[in-house]
ROFI-912539 format. One record per residue: residue number from 0; residue in three letters; chain; x, y, z of N, C-alpha, C, O in turn. Coordinates in steps of 0.1 Angstrom, whole numbers, plus 5000, padded with zeros to 4 digits. Atoms other than C-alpha are relative to their C-alpha. Example, Ala and Ser with C-alpha at 12.3 -4.5 7.8 and 13.67 -1.06 7.14 Angstrom:
<pts>
    i   aa  ch    nX    nY    nZ   caX   caY   caZ    cX    cY    cZ    oX    oY    oZ
    0  Ala   A  5009  4988  5000  5123  4955  5078  5009  5012  5000  5019  5012  5007
    1  Ser   A  4991  4989  5000  5137  4989  5071  4992  5011  5008  4997  5022  5009
</pts>
This chain:
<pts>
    i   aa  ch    nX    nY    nZ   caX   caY   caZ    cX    cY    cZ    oX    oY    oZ
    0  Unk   A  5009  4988  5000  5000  5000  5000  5009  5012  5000  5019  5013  5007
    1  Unk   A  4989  4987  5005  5017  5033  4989  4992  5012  5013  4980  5013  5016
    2  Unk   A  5002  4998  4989  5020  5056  5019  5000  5016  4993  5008  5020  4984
    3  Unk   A  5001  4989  5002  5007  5090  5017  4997  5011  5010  4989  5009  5020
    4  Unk   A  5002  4991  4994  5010  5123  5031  4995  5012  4996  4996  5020  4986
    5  Unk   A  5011  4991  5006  4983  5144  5035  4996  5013  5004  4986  5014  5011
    6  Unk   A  5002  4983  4995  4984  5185  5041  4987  5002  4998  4983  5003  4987
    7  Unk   A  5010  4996  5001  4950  5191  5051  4992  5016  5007  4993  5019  5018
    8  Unk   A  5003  4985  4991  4934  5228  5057  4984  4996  5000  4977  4994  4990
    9  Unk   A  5016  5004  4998  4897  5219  5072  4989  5015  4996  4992  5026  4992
   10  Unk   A  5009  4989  5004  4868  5241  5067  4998  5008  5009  4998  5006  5021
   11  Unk   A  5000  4997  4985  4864  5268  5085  4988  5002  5007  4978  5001  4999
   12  Unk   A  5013  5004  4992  4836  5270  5115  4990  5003  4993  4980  4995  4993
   13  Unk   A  5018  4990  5006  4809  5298  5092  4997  4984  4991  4985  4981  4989
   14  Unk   A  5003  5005  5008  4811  5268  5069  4990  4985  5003  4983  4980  4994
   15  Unk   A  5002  5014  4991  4800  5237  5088  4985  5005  5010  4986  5010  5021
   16  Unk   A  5012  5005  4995  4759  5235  5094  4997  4991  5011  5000  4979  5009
   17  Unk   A  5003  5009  4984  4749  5221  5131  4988  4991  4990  4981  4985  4999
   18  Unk   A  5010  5007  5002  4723  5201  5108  5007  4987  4989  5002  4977  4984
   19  Unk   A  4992  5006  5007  4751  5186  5088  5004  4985  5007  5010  4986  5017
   20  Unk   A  4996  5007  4989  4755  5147  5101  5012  4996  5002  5018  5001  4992
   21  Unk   A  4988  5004  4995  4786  5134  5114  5008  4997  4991  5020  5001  4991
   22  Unk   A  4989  5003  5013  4801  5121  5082  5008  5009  4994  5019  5011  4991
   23  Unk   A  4996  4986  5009  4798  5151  5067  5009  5010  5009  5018  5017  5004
   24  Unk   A  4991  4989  4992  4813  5170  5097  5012  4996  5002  5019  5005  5005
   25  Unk   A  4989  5006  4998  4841  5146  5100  5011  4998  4984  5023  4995  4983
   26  Unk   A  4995  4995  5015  4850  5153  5061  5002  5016  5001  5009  5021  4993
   27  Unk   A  4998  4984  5002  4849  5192  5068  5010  5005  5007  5014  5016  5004
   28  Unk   A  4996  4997  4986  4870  5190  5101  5010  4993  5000  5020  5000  5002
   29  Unk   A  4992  5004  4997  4890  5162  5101  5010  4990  4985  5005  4985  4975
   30  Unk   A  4992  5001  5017  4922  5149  5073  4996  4980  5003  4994  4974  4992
   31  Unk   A  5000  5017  4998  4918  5105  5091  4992  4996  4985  4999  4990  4977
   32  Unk   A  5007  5002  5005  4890  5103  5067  5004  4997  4982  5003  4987  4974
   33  Unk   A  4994  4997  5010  4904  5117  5037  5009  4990  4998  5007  4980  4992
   34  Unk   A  4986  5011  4997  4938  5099  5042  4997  4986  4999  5008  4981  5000
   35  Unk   A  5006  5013  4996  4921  5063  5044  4996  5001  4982  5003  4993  4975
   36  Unk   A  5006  5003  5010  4900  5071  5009  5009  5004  4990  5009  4998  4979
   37  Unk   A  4991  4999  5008  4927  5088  4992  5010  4991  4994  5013  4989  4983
   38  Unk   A  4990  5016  5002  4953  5059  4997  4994  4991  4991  4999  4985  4981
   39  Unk   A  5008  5014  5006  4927  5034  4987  4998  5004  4982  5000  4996  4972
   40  Unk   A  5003  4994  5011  4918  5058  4958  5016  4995  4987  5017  4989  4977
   41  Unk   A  4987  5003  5010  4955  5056  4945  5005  4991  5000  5012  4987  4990
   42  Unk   A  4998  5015  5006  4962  5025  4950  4992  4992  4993  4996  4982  4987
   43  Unk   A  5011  5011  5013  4934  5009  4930  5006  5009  4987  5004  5004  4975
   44  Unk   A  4998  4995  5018  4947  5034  4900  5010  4997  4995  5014  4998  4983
   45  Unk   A  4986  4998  5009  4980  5026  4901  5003  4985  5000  5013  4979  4995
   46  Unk   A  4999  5015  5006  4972  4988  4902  4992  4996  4992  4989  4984  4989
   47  Unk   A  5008  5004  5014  4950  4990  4875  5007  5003  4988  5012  5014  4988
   48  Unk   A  4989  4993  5009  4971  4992  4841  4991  5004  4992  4995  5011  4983
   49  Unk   A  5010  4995  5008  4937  4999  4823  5001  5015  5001  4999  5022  4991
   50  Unk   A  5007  4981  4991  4934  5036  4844  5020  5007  4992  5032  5004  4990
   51  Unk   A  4988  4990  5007  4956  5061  4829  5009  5005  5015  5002  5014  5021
   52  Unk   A  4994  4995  4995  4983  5068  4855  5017  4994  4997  5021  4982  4994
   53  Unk   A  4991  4998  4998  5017  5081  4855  5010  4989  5002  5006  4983  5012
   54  Unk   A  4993  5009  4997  5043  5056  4856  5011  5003  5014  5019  4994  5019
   55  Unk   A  4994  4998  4991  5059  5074  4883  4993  5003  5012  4998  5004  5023
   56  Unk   A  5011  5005  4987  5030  5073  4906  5003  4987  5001  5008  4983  5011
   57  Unk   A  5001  5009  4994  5028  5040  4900  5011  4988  5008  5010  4977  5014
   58  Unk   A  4987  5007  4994  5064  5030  4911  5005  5004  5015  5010  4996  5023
   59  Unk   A  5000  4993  4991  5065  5056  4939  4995  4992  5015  4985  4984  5016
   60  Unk   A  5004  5005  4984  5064  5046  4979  4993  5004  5007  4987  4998  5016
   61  Unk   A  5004  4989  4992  5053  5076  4991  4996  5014  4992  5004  5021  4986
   62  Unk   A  4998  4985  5008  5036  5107  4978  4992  5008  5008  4990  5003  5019
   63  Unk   A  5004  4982  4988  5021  5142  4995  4988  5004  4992  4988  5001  4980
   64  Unk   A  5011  4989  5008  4990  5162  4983  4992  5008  5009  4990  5002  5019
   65  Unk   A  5011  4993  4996  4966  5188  4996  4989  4996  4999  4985  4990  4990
   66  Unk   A  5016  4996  5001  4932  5191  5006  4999  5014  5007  5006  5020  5015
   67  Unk   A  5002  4985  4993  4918  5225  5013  4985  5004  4996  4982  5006  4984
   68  Unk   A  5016  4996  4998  4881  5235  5020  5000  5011  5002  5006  5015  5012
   69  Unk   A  4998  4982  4993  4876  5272  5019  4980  5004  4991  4972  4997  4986
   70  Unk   A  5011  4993  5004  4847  5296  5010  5001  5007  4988  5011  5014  4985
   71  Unk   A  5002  4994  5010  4835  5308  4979  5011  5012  4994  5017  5014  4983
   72  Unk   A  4988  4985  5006  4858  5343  4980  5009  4998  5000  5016  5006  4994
   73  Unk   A  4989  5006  5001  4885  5323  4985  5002  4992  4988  5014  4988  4987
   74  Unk   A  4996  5011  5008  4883  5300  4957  4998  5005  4987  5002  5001  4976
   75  Unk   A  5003  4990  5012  4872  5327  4934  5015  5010  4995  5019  5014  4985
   76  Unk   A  4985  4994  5002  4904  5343  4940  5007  4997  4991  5011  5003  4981
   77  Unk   A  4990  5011  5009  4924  5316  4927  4996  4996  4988  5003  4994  4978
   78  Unk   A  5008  5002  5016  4900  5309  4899  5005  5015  4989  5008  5016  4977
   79  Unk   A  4997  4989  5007  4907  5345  4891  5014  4998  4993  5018  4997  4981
   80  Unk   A  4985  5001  5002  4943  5341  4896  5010  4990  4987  5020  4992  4980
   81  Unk   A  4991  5015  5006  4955  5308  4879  4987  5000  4985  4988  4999  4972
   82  Unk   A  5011  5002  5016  4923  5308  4853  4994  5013  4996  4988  5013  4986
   83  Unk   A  5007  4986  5009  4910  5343  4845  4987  5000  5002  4979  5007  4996
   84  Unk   A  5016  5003  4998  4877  5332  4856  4999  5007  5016  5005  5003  5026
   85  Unk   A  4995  4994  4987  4867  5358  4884  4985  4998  5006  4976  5006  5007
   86  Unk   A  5011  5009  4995  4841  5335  4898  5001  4986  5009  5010  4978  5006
   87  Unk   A  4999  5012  4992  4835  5307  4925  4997  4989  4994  4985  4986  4992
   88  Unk   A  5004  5011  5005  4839  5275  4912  5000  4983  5012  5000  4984  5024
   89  Unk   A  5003  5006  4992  4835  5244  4927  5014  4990  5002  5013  4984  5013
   90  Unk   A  4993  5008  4999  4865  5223  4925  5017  5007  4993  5015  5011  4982
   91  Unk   A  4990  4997  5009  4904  5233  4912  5012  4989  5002  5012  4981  5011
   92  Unk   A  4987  5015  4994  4936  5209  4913  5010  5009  4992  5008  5014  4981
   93  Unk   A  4987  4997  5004  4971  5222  4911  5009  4990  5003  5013  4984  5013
   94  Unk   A  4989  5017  4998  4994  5193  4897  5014  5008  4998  5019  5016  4990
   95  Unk   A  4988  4998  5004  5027  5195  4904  5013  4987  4998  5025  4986  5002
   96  Unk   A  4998  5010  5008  5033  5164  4886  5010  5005  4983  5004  5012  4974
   97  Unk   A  4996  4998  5013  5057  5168  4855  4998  4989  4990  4991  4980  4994
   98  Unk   A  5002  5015  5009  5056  5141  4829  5014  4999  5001  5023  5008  4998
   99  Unk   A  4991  5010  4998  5081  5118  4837  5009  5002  5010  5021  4999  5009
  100  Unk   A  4986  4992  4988  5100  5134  4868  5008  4987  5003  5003  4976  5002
  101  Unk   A  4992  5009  4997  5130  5114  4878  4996  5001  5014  4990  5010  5020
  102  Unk   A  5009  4998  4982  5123  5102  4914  5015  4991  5003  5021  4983  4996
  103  Unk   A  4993  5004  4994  5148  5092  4936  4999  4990  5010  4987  4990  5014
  104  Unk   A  5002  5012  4992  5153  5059  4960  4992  5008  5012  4996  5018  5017
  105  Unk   A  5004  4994  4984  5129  5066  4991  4998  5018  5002  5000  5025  5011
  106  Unk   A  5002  4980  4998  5121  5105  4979  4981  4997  5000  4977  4987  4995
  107  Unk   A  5014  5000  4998  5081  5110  4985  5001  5009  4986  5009  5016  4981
  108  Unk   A  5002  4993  5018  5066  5121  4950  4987  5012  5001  4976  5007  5004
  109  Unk   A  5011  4991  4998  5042  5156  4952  4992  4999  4988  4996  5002  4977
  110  Unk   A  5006  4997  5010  5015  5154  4934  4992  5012  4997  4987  5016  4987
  111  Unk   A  5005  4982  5001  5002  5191  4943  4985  4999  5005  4982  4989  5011
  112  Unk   A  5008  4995  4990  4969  5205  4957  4985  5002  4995  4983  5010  4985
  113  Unk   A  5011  4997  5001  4932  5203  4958  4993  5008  5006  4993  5007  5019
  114  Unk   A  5004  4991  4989  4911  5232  4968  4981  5000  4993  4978  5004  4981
  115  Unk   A  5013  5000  4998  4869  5229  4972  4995  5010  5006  4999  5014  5017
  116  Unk   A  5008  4993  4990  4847  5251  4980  4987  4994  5007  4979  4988  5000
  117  Unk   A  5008  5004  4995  4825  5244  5004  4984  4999  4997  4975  4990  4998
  118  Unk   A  5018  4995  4999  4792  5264  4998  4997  5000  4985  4987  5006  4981
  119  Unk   A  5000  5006  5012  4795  5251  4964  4997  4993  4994  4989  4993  4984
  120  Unk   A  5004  5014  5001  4798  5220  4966  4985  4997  5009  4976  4989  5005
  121  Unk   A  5010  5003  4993  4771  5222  4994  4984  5007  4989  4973  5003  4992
  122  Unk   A  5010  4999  5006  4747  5240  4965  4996  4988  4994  4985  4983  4996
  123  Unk   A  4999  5014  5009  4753  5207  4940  4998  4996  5005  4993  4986  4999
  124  Unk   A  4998  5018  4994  4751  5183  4964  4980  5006  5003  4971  4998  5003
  125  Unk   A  5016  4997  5000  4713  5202  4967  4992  5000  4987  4979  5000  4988
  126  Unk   A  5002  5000  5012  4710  5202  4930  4997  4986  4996  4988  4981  4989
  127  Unk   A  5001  5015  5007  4718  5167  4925  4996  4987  5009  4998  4975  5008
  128  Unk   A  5010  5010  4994  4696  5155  4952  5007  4987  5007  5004  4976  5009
  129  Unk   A  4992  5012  4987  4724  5138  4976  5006  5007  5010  4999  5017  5012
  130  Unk   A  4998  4995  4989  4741  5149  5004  5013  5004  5000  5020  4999  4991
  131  Unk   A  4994  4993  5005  4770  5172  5009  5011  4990  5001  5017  4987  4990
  132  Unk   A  4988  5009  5000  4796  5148  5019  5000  4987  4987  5010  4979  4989
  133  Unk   A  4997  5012  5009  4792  5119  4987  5001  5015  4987  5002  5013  4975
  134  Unk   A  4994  4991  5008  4798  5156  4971  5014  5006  5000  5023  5007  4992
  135  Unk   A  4985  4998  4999  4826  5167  4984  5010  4985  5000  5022  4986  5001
  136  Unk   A  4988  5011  5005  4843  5128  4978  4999  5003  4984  5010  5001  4978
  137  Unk   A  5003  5000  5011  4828  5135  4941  5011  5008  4994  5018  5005  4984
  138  Unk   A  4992  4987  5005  4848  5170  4937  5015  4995  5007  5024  4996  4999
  139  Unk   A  4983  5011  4998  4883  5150  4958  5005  4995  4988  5016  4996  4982
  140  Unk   A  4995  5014  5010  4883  5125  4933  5003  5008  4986  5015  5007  4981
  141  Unk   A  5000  4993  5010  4877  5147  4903  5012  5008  5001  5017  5008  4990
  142  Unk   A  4988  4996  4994  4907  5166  4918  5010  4995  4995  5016  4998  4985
  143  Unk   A  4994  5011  5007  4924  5135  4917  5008  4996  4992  5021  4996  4991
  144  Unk   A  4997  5006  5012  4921  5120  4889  5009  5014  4988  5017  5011  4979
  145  Unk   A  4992  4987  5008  4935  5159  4873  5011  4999  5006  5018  5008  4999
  146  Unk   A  4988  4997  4994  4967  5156  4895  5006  4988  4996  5018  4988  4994
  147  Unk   A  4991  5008  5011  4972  5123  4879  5000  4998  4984  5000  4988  4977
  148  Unk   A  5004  5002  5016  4967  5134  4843  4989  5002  4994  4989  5009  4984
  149  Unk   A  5011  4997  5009  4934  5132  4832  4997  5010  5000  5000  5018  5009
  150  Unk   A  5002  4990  5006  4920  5156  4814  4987  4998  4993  4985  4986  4990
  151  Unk   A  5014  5006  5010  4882  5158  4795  4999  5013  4991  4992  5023  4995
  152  Unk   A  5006  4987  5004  4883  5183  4769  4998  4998  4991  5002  5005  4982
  153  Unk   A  5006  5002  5007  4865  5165  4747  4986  4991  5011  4990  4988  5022
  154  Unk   A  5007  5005  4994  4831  5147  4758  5003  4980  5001  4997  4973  5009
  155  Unk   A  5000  5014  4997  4841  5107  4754  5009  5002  5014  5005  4995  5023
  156  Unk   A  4990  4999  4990  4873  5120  4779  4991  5003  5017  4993  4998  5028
  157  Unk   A  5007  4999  4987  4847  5133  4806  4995  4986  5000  4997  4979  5009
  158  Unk   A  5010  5011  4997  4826  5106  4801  5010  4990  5009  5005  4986  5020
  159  Unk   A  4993  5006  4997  4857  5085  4809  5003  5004  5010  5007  4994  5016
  160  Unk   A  4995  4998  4991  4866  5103  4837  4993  5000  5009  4999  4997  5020
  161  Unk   A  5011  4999  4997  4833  5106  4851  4999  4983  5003  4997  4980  5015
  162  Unk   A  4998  5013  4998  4834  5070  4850  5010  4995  5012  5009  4987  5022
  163  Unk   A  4986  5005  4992  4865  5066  4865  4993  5008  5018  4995  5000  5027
  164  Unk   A  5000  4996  4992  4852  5088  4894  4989  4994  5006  4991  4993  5019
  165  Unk   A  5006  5009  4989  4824  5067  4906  5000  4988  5002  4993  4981  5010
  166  Unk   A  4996  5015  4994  4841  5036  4904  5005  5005  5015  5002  4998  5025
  167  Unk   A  4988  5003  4988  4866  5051  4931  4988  5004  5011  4988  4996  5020
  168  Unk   A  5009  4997  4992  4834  5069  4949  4992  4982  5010  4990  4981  5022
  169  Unk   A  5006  5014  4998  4818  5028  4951  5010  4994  5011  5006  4990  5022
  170  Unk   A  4994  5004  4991  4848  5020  4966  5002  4999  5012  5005  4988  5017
  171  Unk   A  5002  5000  4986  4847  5036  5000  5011  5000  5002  5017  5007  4994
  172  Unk   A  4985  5000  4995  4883  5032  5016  5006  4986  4997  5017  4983  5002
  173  Unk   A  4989  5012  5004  4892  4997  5001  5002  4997  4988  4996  4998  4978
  174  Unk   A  4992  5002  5012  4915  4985  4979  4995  4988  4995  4994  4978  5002
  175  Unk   A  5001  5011  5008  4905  4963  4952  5008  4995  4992  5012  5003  4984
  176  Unk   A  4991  5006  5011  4926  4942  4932  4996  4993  4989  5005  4989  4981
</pts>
């Protein structure tokens, strides 16, 4: 199992609903949760040779990533900043994945940083008639799967990735072989 380390910035208090139940508050609050499905997440991708990943993920022992839950004006910033879009969006991934980095014996591999917004994701997850936390693993994974490569900028490519994202959602925190 490939060991990962996980820089997590939780949500902050305005964001986190007292009607919100425990799952969901334990995805807003705490990184155990994350850390558990993330692992599972990347290790099913990188022992699958069907799934498009990186050949330097898949050799790697140890890699790093972000999670970061913030608010609308915060994520709008960055949307501004990095994409020209000066609007709140719901999900961004900064990979700092190169194609093909040389990796060293026993060096941990970064794959760079996911940032959600909260009251975003918590609209969608009211849109699409589920609950906020199987939204925010929805917008993680989609994260993800962009920090290892994929890409949909055509419609078969989403559809594939979209795919790919509720296999890993089915999953839950275990690894399948």
């Amino acid at each position: 199992m490939i060991s990962l380390d996980l820089a997590f910035s939780p949500a902050a208090a305005d964001l986190i609903d007292p009607a919100d139940d425990q799952g969901t508050r334990s995805r807003l609050q705490q990184a155990s949760d994350w850390e558990c499905e993330l692992s599972a997440w990347i290790e099913a991708l990188r022992q699958d040779r069907n799934n498009h990943c990186p050949d330097v993920v898949r050799t790697s022992n140890s890699v790093s990533l972000g999670v970061s839950l913030l608010d609308d004006a915060s994520i709008a910033e960055l949307n501004l900043r990095w994409r020209q879009k000066p609007t709140p969006t719901d999900v961004l991934s900064f990979a700092a994945l190169e194609s093909e980095m040389p990796m060293g014996a026993g060096q941990e591999l970064e794959l760079g940083d996911i940032v959600v917004s909260v009251p975003t994701a918590r609209r969608q997850a009211l849109e699409q008639e589920h609950g906020l936390e199987r939204e925010l693993r929805w917008l993680v994974s989609h994260g993800l799967l962009h920090l290892l490569s994929w890409d949909h900028p055509d419609e078969e490519s989403l559809a594939a990735m979209l795919q790919k994202q509720e296999q890993l959602l089915g999953m839950g925190g275990n690894v399948r072989s």
